[in-house]
LUMLOKOL-694126 format. One record per residue (C-alpha): residue number from 1; x, y, z; residue in three letters. Coordinates in Angstrom, 1 decimal, decimal comma, m for minus. Layout:
! LUMLOKOL-694126
<node NUM; <X; Y; Z>; 'ALA'> ...
***
This chain:
! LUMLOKOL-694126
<node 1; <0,0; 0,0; 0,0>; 'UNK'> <node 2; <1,3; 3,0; m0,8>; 'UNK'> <node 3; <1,4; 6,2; 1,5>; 'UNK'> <node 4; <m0,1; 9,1; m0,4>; 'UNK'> <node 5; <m2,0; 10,4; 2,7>; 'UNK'> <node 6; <1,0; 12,0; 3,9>; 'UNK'> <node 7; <2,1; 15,2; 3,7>; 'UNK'> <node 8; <5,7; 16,8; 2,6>; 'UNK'> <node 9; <7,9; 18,3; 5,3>; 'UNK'> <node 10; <7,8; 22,0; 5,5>; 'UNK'> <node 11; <11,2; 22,5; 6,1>; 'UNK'> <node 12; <11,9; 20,7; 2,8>; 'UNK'> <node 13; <9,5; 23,2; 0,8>; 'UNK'> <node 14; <11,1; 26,2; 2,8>; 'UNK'> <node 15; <14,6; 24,9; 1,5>; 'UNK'> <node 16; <13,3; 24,5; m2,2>; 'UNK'> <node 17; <12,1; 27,8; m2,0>; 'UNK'> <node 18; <14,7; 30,2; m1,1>; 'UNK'> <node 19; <16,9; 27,6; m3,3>; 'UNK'> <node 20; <14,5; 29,1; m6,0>; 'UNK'> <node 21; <14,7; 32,7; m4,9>; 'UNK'> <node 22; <18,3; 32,5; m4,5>; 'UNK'> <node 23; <18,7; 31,5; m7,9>; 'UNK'> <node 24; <16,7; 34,2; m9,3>; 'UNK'> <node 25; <18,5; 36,7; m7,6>; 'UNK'> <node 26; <21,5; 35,6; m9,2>; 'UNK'> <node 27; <19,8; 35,1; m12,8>; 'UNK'> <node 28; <19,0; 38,6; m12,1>; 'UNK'> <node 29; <22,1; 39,9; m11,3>; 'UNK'> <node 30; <24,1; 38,0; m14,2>; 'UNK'> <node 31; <21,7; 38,6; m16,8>; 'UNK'> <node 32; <21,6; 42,7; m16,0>; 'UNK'> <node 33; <24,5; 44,4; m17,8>; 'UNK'> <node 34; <24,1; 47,6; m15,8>; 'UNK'> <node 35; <24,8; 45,3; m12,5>; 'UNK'> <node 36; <27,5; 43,1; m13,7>; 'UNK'> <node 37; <30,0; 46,1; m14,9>; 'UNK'> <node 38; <29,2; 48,6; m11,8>; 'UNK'> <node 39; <32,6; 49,8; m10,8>; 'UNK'> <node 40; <34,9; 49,1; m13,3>; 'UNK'> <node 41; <37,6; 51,4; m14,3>; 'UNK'> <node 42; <36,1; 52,8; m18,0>; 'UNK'> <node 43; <39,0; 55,0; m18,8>; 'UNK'> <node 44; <42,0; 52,4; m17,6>; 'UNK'> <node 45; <40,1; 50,1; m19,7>; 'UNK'> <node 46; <40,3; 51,8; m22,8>; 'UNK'> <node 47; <43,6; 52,9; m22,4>; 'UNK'> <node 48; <44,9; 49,0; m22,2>; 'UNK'> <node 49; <42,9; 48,5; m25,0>; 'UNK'> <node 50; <44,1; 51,3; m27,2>; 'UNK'> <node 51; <48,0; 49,6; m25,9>; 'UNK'> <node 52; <46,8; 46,5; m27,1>; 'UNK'> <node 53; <45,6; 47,9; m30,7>; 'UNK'> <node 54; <48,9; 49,3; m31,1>; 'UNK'> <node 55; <50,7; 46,7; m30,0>; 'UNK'> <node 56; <48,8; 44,3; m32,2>; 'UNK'> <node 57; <49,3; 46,5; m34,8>; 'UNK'> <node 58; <53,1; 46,6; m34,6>; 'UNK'> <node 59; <53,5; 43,1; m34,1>; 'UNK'> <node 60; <50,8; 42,5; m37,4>; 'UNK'> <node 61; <53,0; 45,0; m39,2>; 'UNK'> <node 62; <56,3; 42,9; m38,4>; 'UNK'> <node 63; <54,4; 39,5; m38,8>; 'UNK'> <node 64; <53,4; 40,6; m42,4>; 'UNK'> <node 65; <56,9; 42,0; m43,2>; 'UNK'> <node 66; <58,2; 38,2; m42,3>; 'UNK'> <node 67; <55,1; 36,7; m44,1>; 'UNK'> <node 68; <55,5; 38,3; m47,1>; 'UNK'> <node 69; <59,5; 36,7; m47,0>; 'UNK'> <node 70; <58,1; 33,5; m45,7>; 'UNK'> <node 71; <55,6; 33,0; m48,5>; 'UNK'> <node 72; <58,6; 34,2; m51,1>; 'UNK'> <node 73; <60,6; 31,3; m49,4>; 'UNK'> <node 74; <58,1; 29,3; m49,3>; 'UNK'> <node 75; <57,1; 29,6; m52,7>; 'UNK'> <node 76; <60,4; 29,1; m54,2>; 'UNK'> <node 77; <60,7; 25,6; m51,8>; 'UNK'> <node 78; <57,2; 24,5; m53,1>; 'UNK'> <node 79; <58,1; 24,8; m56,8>; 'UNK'> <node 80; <61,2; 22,9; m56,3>; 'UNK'> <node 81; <59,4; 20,1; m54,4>; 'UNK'> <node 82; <56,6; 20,0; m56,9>; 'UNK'> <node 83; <59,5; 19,4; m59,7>; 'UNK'> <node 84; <60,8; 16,7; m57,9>; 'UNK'> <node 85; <57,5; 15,1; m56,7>; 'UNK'> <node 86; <56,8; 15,5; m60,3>; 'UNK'> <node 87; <60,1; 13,6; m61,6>; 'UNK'> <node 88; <59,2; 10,7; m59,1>; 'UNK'> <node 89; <56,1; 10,3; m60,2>; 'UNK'> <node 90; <57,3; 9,8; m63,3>; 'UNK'> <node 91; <59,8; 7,5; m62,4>; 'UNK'> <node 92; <57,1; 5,6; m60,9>; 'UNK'> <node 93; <54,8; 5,7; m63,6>; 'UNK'> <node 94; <57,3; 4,2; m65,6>; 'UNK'> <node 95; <58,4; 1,4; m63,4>; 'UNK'> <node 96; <54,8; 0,1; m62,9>; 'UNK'> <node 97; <54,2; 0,7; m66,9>; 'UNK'> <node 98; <57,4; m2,0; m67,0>; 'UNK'> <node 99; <56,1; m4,1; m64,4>; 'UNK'> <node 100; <52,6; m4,2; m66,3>; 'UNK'> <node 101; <54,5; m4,9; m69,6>; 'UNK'> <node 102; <57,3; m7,0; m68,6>; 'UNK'> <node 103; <57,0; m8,5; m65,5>; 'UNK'> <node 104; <53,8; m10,6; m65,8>; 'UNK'> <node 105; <53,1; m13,7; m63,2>; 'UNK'> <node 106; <53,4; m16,0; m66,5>; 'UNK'> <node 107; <56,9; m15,1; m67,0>; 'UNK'> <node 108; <58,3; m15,5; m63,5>; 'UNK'> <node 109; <60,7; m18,7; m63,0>; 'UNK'> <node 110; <58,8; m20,6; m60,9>; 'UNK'> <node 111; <55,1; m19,5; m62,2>; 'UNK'> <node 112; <54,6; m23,8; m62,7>; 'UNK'> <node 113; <55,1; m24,2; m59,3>; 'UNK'> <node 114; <52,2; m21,9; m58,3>; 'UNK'> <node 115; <50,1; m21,9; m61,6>; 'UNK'> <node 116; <46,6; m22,0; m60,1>; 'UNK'> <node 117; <46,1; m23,5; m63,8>; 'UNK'> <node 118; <48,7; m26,4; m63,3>; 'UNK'> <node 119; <46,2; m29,0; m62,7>; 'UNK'> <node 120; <44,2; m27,9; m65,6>; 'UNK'> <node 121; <47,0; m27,9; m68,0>; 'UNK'> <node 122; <48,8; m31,2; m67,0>; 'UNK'> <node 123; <48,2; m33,9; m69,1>; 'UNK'> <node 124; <46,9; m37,5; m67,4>; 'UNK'> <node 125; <49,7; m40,2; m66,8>; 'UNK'> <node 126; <48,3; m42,0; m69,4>; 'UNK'> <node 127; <46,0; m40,9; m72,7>; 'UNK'> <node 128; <45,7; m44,1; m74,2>; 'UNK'> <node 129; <46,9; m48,0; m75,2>; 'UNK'> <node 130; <48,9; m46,1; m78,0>; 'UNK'> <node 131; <50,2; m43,2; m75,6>; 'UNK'> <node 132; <53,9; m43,3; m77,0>; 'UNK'> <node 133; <55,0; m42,4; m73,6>; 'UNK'> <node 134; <54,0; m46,1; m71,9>; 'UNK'> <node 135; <57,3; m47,8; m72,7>; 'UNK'> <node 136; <57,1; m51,9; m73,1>; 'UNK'> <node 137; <57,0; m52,5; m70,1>; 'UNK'> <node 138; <53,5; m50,0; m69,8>; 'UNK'> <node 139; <55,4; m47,7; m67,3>; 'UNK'> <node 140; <54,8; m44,0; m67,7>; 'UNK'> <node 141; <58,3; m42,9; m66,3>; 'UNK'> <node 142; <61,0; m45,1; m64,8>; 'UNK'> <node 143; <62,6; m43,4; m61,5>; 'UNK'> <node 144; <65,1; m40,6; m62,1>; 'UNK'> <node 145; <64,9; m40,4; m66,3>; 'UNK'> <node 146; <65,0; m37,2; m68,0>; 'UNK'> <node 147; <64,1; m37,8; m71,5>; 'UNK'> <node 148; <63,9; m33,9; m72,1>; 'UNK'> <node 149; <66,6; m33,1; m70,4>; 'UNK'> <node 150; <68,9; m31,4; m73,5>; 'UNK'> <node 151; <65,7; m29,2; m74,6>; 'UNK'> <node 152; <64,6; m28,2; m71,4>; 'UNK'> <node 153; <68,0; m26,8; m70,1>; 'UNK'> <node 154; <68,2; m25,0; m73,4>; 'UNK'> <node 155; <64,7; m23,6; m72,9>; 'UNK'> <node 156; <66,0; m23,1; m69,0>; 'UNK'> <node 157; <69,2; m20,7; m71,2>; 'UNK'> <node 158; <67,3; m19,0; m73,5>; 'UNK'> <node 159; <64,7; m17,8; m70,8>; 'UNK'> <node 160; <67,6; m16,4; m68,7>; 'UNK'> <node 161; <69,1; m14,8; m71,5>; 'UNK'> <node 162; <66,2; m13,0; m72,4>; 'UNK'> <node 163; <65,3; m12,2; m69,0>; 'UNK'> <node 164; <69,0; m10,7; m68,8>; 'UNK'> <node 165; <68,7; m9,3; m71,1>; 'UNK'> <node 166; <65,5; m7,7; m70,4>; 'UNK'> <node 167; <66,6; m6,3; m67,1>; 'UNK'> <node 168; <69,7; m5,0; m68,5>; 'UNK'> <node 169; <67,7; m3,1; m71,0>; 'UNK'> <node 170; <65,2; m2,2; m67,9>; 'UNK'> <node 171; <68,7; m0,6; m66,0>; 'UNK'> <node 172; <69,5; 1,4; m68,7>; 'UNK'> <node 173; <66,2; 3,2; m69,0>; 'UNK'> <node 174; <66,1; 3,5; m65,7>; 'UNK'> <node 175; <69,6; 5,2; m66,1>; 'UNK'> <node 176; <69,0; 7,4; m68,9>; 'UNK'> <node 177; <65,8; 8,4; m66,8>; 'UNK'> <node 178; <67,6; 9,6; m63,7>; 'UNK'> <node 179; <70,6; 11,1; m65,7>; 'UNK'> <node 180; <67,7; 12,8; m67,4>; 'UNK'> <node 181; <65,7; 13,9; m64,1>; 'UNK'> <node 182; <69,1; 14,9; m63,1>; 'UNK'> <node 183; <70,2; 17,0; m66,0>; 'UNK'> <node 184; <66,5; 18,9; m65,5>; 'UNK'> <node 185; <67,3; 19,7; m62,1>; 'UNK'> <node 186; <70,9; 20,9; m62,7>; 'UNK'> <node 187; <69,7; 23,0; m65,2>; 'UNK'> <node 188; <67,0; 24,4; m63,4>; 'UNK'> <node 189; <69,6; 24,9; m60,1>; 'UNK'> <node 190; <71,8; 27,3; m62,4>; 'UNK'> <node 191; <69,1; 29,2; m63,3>; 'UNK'> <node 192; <68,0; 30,0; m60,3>; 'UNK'> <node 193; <71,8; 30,8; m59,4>; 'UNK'> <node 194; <72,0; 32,7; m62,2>; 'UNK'> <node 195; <69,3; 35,1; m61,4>; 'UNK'> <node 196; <70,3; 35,0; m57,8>; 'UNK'> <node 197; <74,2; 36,3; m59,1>; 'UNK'> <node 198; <72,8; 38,9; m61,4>; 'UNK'> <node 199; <70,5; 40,3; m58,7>; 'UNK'> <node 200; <73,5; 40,6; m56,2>; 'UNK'> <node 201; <75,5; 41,8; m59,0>; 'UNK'> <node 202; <72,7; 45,2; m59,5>; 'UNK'> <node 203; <72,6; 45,1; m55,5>; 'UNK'> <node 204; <76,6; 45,4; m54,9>; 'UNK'> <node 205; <76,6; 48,0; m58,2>; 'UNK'> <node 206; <73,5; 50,2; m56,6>; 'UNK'> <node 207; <76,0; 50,1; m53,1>; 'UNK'> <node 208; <78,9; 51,0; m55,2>; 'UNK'> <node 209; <77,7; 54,0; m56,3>; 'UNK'> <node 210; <75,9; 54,7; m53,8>; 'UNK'> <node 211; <79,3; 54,5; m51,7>; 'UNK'> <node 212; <81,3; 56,6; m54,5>; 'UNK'> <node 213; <78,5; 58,9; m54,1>; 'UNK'> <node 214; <79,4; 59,4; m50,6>; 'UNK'> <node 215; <83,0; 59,9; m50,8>; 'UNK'> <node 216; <82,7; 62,4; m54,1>; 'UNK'> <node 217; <80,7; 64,6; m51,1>; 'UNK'> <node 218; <82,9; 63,7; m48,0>; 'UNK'> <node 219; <86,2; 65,0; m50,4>; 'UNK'> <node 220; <84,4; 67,8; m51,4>; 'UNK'> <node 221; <83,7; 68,8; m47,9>; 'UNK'> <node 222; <87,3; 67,4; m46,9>; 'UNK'> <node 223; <88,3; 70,3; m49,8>; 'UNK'> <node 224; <85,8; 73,0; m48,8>; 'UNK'> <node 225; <87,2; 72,4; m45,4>; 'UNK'> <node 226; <90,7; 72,4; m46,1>; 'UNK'> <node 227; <89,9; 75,7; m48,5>; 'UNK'> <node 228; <88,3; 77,2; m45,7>; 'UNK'> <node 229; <91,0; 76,6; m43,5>; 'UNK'> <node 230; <93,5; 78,1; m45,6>; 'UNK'> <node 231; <91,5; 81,2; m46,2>; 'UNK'> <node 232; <91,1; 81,6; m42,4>; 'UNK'> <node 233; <94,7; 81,1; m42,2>; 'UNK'> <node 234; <94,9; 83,6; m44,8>; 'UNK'> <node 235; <93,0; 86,0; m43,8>; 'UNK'> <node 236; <94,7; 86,3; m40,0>; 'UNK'> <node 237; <98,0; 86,4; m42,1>; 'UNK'> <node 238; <96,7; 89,5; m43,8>; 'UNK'> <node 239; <94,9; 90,6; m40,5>; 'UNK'> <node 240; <98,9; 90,6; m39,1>; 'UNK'> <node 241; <100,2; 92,1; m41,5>; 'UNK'> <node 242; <97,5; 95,1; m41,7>; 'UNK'> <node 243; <98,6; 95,5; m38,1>; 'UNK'> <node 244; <102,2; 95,4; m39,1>; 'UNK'> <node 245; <101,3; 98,0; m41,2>; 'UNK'> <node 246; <99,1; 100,3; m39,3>; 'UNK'> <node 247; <101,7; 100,6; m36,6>; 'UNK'> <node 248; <103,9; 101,3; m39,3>; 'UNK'> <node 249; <101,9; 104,4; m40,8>; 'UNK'> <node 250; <100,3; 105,2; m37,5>; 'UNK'> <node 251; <100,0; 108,7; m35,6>; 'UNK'> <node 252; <102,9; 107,9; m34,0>; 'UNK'> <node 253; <105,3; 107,1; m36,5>; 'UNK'> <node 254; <103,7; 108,9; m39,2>; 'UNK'> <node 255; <100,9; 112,0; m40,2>; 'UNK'> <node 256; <98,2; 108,9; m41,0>; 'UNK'> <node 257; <95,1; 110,4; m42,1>; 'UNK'> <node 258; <93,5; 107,7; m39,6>; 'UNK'> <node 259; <93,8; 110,6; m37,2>; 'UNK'> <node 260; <90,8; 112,2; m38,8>; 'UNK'> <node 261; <88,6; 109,5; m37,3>; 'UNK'> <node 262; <86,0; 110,4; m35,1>; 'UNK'> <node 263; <85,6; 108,6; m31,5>; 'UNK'> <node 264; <81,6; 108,0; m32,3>; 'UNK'> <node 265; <82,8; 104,7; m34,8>; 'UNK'> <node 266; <85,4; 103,6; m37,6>; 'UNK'> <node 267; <82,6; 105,0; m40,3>; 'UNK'> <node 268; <82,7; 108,6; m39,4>; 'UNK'> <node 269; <85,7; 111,2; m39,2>; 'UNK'> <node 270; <85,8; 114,6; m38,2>; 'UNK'> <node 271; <85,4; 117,2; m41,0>; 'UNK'> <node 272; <88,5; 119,6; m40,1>; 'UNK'> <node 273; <91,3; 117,0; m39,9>; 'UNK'> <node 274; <89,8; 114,6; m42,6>; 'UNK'> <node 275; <91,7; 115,2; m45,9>; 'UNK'> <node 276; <90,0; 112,4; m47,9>; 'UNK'> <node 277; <91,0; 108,8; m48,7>; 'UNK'> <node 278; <94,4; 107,8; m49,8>; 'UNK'> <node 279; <95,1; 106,1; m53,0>; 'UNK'> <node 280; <96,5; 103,2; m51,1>; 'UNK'> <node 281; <93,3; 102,7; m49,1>; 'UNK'> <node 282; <91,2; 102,9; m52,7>; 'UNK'> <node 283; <93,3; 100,6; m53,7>; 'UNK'> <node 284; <92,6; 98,3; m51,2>; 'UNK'> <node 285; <89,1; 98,5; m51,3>; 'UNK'> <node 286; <89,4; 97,9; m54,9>; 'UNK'> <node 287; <91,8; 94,7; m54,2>; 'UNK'> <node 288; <89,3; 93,0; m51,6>; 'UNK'> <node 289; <86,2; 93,8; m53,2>; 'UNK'> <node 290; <88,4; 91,9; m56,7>; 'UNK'> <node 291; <89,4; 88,8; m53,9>; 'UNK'> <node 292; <85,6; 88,8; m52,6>; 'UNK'> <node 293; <83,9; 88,7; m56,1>; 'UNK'> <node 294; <86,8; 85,8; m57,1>; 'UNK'> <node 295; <86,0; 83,6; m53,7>; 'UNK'> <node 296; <82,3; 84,1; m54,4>; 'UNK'> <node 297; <82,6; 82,9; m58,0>; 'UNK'> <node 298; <84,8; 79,9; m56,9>; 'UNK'> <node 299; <82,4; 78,8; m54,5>; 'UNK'> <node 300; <79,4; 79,2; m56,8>; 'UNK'> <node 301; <81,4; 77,0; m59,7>; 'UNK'> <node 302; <82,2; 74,4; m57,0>; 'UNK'> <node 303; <78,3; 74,1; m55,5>; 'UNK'> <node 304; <77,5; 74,1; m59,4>; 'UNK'> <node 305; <80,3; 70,8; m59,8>; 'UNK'> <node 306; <79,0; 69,2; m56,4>; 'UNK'> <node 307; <75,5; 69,2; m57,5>; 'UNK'> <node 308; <76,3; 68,1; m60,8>; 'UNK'> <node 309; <78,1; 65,4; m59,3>; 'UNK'> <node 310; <75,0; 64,4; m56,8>; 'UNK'> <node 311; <72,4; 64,5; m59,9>; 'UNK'> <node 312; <74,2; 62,0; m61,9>; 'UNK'> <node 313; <74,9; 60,0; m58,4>; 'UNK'> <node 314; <70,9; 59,7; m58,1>; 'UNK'> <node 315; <70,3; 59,5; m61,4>; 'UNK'> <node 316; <72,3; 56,1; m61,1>; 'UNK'> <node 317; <70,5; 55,2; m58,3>; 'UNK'> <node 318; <67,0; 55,6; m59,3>; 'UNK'> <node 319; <68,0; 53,3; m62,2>; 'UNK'> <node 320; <69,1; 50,7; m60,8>; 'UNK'> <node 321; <66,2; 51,2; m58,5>; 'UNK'> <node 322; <63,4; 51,0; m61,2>; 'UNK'> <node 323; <65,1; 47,9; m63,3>; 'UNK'> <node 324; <65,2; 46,3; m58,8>; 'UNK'> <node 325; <61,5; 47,2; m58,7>; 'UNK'> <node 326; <61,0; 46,0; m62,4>; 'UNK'> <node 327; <62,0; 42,7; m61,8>; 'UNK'> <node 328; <60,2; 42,6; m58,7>; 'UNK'> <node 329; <57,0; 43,0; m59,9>; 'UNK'> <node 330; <57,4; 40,7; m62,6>; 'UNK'> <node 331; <58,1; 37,6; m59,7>; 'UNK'> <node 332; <55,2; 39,1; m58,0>; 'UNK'> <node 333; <53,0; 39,3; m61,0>; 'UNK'> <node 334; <54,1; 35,6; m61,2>; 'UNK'> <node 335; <53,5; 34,7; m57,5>; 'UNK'> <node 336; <50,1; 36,3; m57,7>; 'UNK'> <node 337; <48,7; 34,1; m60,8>; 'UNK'> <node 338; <50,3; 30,8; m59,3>; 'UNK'> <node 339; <48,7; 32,0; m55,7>; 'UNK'> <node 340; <45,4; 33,1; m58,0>; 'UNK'> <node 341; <45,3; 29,1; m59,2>; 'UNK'> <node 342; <45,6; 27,9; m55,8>; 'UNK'> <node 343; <42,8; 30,4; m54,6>; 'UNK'> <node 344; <40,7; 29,4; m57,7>; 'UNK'> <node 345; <41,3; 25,2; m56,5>; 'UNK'> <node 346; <40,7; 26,7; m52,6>; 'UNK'> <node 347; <37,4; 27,7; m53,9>; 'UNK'> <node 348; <36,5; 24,5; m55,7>; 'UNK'> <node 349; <37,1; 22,6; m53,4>; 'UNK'> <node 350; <35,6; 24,4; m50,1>; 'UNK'> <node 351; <32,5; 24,9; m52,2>; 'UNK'> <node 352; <32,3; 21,7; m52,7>; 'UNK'> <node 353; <33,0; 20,2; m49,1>; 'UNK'> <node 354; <30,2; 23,3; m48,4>; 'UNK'> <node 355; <27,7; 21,5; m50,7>; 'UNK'> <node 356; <28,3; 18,1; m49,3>; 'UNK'> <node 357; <27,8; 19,6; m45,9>; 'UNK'> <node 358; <24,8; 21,6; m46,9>; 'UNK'> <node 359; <23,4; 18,0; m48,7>; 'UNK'> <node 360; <24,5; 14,9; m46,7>; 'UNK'> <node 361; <25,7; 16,3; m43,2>; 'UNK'> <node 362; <23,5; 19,5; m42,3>; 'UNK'> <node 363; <20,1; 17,6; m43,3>; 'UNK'> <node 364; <18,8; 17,8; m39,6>; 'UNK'> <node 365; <17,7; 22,0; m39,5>; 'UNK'> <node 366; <17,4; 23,0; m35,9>; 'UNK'> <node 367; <14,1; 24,3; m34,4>; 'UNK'> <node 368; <13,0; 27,4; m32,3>; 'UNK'> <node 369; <12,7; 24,8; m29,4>; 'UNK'> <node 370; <16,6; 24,4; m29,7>; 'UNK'> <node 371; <17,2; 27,3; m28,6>; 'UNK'> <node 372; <15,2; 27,8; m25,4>; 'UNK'> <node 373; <17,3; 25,4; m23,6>; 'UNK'> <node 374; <20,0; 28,1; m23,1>; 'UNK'> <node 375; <20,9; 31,1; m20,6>; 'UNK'> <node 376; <17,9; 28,9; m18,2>; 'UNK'> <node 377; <19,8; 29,0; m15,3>; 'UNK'> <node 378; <23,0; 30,6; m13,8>; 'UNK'> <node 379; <25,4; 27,8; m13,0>; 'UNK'> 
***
């Protein structure tokens, strides 16, 4: 008998409940947005994110940098490997085209001791009274006769001769094959060494002159300086001997007109003692204005050479720097249609795994009731 008369412990119902309430409470909590992010710190959090930007950035920046010299790498290793998968499947083409040919169970040595046909093709012990192989005696065979024997070792010579010489003619095709495969790959190794060399070869040229560049400016600075100096040098030289000379023809020693001067500055004089300038002093003037209009046209001619020199420096340079990017975006052009293949067999192929997953996987579509059985509870 069963006890359905009695009644469930309140304490039991008390626990379920708040159980229930408690979980609510929490649903509530969890499920509110506004709750679940009160007091976090808005701006720290957006500044760690905008580190995090630009250090992903940088670090996607170098990654594509070494991806772009991976996949060059990479490309130049996959063509390689495809030329000698290639050449080995040849190869083995050929050997199982031989093997199909030439190396059939029927002409093995000992195909009559396994011939799944041997009992078929053997002939009874005896055919008849008038078999011509019952001797007198109407015995088959006597014990350790050969009657064959001459024919049968000759047979037994010419089979091994042919297969000799058979395999001797399958070695040498073999040979020819590989010396072949080889030859193909030498040749395709120098010209990939070739147009390694002659890319160096524009590199190292491009460095030379860029070099000889930069020593046609450092000796013409090493000159300007040098010039400079020597003018400076000059110049005090002169300044030395002006003062040689002023003490020379100074008030002291002479009447120098330099008395005239006023005290106010070198550029004015006073008007009762001046008594004009001497010829020597015009001719002065004369003789530096000459030396200044000289150094000024030196140093224009040598700017004019030095730029001269620096146009035809990057003249060079930006030609060997177009036929560099030339040839550069001929291998690129290159890479892209080989990469544009493999894209195009990429799609094929996804689109058809996508079909077959659309037609025999995917075939059970899930229902609204699917997707009521989440975000129920809190745990």
């Amino acid at each position: 008998m069963y006890k359905v008369d009695l009644l469930p412990d309140p304490k039991q119902i008390a626990a379920i409940e708040r159980r229930r309430n408690q979980e609510q409470q929490r649903q509530s909590r969890i499920f509110n947005a506004k709750c679940r992010t009160i007091g976090v710190d808005v701006q720290k959090l957006d500044k760690q994110v905008q580190e995090l930007k630009l250090r992903e950035s940088t670090e996607k920046a170098s990654n594509e940098a070494y991806d772009a010299e991976r996949l060059l790498n990479d490309k130049i290793a996959q063509m390689l490997e495809q030329r000698q998968e290639q050449l080995a499947h040849s190869l083995e083409k050929d050997v199982q085209e031989f093997r199909d040919q030439h190396q059939q169970p029927h002409t093995r040595r000992e195909f009559d001791l396994y011939d799944p046909e041997a009992l078929k093709k053997d002939q009874p012990a005896r055919v008849g009274d008038e078999d011509p192989r019952c001797g007198p005696a109407s015995l088959q065979k006597l014990a350790g006769e050969d009657l064959n024997e001459k024919e049968r070792k000759k047979m037994q010579m010419d089979l091994t001769k042919k297969w000799l010489s058979e395999q001797i003619e399958e070695r040498q095709r073999i040979q020819h094959q590989a010396k072949y495969a080889d030859n193909l790959y030498d040749r395709k190794r120098v010209e990939l060494d070739e147009r390694a060399l002659h890319l160096s070869t524009m590199e190292e040229e491009c460095r030379k002159a860029i070099s000889l560049a930069t020593k046609n400016y450092n000796e013409a600075l090493g000159l300007e300086a040098s010039e400079g100096k020597r003018l400076r040098k000059q110049q005090e030289q002169d300044d030395n001997f002006a003062e040689i000379y002023n003490h020379l023809t100074g008030d002291i020693l002479t009447e120098d007109p330099a008395a005239a001067s006023s005290s106010y500055g070198p550029h004015r004089v006073i008007p009762d003692r001046w008594k004009g300038m001497s010829p020597e002093q015009l001719q002065a003037i004369r003789e530096t204005q000459e030396q200044q209009r000289q150094e000024k046209h030196r140093l224009k001619e040598q700017e004019k050479q030095l730029e001269a020199e620096w146009d035809q420096q990057r003249f060079l340079a930006a030609r060997a720097a177009m036929t560099l990017e030339q040839q550069e975006q001929e291998m690129n052009k290159e890479l892209r249609k080989r990469l544009d293949l493999y894209n195009q067999q990429l799609s094929k192929e996804q689109k058809a795994h996508l079909e077959y997953l659309e037609k025999e996987v995917y075939t059970n579509n899930p229902t609204a009731h699917f997707f009521t059985q989440f975000n129920t509870t809190s745990r």
